[in-house]
C-alpha positions as CSV (number, residue, x, y, z in Angstrom):
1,X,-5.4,-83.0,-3.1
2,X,-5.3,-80.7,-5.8
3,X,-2.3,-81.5,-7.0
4,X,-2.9,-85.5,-7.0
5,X,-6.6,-84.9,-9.0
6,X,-5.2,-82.5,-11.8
7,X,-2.5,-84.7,-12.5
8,X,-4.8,-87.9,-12.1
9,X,-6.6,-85.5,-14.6
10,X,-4.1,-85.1,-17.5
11,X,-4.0,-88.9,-17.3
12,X,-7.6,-90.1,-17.3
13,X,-10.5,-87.4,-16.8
14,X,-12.9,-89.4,-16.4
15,X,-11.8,-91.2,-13.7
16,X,-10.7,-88.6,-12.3
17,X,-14.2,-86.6,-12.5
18,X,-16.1,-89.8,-11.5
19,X,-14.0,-90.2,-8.1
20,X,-14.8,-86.1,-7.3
21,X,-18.1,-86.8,-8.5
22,X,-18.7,-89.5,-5.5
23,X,-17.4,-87.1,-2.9
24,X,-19.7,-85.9,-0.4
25,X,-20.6,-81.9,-1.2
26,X,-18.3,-79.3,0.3
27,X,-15.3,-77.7,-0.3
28,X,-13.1,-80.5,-1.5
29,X,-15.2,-81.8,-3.7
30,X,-16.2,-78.0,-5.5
31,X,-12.2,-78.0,-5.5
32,X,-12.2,-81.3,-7.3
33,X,-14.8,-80.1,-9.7
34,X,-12.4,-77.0,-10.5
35,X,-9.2,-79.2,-10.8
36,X,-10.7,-81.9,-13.3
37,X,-12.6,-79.1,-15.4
38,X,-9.5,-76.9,-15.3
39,X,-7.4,-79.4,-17.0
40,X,-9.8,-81.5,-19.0
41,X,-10.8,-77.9,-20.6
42,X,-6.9,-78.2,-22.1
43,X,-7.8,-81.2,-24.5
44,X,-11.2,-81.4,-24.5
45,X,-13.6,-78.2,-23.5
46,X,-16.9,-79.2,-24.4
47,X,-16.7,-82.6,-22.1
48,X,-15.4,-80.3,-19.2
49,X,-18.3,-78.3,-19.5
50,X,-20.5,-80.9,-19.7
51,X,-18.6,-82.2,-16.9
52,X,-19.4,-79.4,-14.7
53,X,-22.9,-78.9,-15.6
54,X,-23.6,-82.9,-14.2
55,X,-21.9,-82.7,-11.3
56,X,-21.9,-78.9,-9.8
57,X,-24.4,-77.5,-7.4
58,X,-26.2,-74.8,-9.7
59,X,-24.7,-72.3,-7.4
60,X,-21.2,-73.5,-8.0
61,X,-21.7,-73.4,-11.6
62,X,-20.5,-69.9,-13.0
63,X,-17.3,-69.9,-11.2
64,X,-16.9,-73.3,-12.2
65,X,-17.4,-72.5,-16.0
66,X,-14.9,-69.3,-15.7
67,X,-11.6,-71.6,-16.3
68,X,-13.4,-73.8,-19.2
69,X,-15.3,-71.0,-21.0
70,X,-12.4,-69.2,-21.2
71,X,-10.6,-71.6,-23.4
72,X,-13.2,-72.7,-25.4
73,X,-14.5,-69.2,-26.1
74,X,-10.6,-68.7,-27.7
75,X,-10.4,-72.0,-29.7
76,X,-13.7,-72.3,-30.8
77,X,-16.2,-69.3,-30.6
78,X,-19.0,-71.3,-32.5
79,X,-19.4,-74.3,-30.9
80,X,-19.0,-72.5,-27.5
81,X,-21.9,-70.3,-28.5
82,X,-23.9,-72.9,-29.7
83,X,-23.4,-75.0,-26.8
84,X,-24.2,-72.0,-24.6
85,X,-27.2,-71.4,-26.7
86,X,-28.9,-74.7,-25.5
87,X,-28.4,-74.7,-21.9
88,X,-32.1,-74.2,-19.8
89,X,-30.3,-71.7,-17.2
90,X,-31.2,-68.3,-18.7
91,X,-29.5,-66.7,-15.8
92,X,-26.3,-68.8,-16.5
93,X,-26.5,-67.6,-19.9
94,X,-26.3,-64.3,-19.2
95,X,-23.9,-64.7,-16.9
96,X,-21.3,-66.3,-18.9
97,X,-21.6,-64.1,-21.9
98,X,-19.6,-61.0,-20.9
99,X,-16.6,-63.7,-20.2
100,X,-17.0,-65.3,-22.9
101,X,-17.4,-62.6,-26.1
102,X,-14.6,-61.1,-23.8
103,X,-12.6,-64.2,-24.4
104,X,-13.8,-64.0,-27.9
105,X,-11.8,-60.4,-28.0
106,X,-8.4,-61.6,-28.1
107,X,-8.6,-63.5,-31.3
108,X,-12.0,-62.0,-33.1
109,X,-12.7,-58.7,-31.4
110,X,-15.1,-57.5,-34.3
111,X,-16.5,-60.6,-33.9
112,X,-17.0,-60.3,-30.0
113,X,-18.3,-57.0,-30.8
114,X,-20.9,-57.8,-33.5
115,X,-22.1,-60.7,-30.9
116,X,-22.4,-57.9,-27.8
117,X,-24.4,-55.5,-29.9
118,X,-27.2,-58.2,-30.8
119,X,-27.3,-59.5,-27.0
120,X,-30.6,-58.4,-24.6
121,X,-30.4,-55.2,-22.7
122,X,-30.1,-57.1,-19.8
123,X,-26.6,-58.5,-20.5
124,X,-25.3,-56.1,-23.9
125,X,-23.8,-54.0,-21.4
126,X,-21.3,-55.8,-19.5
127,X,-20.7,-57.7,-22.6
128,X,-20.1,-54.4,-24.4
129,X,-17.3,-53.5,-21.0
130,X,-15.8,-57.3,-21.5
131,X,-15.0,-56.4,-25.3
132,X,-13.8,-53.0,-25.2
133,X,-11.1,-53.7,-22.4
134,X,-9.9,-56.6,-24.3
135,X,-9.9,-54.5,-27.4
136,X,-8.4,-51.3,-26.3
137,X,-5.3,-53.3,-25.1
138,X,-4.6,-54.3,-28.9
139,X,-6.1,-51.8,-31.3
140,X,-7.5,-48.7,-29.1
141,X,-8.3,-47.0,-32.6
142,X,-10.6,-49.9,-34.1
143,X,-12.3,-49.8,-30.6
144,X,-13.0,-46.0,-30.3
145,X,-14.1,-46.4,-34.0
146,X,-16.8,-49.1,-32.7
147,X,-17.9,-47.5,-29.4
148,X,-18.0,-44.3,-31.0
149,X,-21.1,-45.4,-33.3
150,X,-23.2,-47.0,-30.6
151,X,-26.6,-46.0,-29.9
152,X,-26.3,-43.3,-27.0
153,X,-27.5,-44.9,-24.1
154,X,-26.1,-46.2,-20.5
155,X,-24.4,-49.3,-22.4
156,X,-22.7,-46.7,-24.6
157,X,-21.2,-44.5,-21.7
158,X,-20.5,-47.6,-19.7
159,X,-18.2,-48.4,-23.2
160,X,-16.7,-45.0,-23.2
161,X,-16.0,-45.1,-19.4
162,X,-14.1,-48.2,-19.8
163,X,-12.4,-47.6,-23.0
164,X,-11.1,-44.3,-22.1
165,X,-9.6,-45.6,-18.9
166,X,-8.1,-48.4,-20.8
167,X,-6.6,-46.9,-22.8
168,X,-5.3,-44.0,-20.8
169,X,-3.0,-46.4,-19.4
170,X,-1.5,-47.8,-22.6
171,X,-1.4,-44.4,-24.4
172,X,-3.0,-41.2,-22.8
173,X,-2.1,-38.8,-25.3
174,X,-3.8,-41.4,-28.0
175,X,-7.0,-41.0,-26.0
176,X,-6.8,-37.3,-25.2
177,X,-6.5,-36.6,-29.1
178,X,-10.1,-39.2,-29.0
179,X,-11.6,-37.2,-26.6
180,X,-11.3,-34.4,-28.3
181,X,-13.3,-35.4,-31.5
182,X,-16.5,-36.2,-29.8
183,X,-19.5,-34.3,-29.9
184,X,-20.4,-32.4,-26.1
185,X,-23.0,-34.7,-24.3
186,X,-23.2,-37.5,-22.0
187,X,-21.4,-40.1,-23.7
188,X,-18.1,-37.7,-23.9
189,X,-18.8,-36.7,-20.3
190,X,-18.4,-40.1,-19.5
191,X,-15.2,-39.8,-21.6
192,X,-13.9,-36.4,-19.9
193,X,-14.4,-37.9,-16.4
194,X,-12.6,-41.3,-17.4
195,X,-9.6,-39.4,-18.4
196,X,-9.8,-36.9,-15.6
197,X,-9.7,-39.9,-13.0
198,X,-6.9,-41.5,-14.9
199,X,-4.9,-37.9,-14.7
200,X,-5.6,-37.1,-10.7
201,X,-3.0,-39.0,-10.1
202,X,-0.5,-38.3,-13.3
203,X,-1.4,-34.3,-13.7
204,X,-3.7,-33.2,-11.5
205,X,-3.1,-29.7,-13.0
206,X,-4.2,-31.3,-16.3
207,X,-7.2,-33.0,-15.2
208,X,-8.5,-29.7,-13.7
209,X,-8.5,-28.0,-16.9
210,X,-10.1,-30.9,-18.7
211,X,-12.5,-31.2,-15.8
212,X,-14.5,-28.3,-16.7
213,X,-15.1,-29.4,-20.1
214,X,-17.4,-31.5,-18.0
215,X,-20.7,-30.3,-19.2
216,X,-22.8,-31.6,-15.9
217,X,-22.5,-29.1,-13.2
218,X,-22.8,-32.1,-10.2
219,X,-20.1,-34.2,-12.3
220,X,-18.0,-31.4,-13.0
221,X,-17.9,-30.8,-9.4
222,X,-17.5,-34.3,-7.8
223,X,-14.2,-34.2,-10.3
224,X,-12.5,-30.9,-9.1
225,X,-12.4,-31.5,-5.2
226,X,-10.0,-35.2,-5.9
227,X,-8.2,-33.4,-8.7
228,X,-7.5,-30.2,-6.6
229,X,-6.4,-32.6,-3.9
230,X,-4.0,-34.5,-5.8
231,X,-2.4,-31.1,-7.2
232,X,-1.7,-29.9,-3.5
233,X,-0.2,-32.8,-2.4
234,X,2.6,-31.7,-5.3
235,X,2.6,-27.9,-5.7
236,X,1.0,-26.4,-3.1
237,X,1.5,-23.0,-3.7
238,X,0.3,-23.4,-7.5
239,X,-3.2,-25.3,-6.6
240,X,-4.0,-22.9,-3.8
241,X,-3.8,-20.0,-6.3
242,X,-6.1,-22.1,-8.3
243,X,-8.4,-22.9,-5.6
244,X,-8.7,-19.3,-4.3
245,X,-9.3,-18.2,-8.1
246,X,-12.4,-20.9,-8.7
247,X,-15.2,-21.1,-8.9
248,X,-15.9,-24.2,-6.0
249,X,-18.1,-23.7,-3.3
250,X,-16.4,-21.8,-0.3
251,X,-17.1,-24.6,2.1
252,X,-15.1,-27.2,-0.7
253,X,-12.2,-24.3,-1.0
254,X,-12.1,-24.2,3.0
255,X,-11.8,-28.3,3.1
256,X,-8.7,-28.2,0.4
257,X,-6.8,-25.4,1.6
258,X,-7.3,-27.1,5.6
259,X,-6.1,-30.2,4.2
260,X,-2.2,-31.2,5.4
């Protein structure tokens, strides 16, 4: 069936939308309401979100919109917004917005960026996560700039936590050399333990010693056990000198040196 309507789609939309509208609710017809959105979204966005918001179930709706805000949010930010703006579903708001100013990153990201700072604390923060990871995959340095003067807060580490292990992946030494400008507190502890989960599994050895950099005592230690575990699964001699040397707990040095 899916097949048949997104053609039947490309062709006529409405048509197509009117004879999924008419089928009786379930599966098929939530699939029919993807298919028609999905490819009216390609020529005209605003009618397949209008589309979806008259025929969907109110629980169906967010998933529905995933697919159409996506496109829209790229090709025309504005009228997006502005068509968001005027929907009654608060929750549905707030729920679309990460997606969308996420969207919004891959052409605009300042843009996205300005629009996730002036967003309610309810929503600011996984709008904040949307833009960064889109960000950091294109210009890690204008991002860090950004998250770097954020108020210090939750939204701020959540930012830093997914920044960090962003961009770990695309260029770790890049955001080692970030790391190591930022002032000791909670916001680079969020930073440290990023970068030490991203190098448990590249150099354990390394993401001991930047580990205890780790100013809290409990995160500092929930990072050294995984860490120490990685490193004796590839020198063993070398992390059991370590371990015996530490400082960790003797029952957490007894559960790494027991482990095969």
């Amino acid at each position: 069936m899916g097949i048949i309507i997104a053609g039947w789609a490309d062709s006529d939309p409405v048509a197509a939308g009117d004879h999924v509208a008419s089928l009786p609710a379930g599966r098929m017809r939530t699939e029919g309401i993807s298919f028609v959105s999905w490819r009216w979204s390609e020529t005209d966005p605003r009618a397949a979100a209008d589309y979806v918001m008259r025929t969907a179930e109110a629980s169906e709706r967010q998933n529905l919109f995933r697919t159409v805000i996506s496109e829209w949010a790229k090709s025309d930010p504005d009228a997006m917004l502005a068509w968001l703006g005027k929907l009654p579903d608060a929750a549905l708001r707030d729920g679309l917005m990460p997606q969308i100013l996420g969207s919004m990153a891959e052409n605009d990201p300042a843009a996205a960026s300005r629009r996730a700072i002036e967003l309610p604390p309810n929503v600011q923060e996984a709008a904040m996560i949307a833009v960064v990871n889109q960000w950091a995959n294109t210009d890690p340095q204008s991002a860090s700039r950004w998250a770097a003067g954020l108020a210090e807060g939750k939204a701020k580490e959540s930012t830093f936590n997914s920044l960090v292990g962003q961009w770990a992946r695309i260029d770790s030494t890049g955001a080692e050399n970030w790391i190591r400008t930022l002032p000791h507190g909670q916001s680079r502890d969020t930073a440290v333990m990023s970068y030490v989960r991203y190098l448990t599994s590249q150099d354990p050895k390394d993401a001991l010693q930047w580990a205890s950099t780790i100013d809290s005592e409990s995160n500092r230690q929930k990072l050294l056990e995984p860490a120490a575990s990685s490193w004796l699964q590839k020198d063993r001699p070398a992390a059991t000198a370590w371990i015996n040397a530490s400082a960790l707990s003797d029952e957490v040095k007894q559960r790494l040196l027991n482990q095969n």
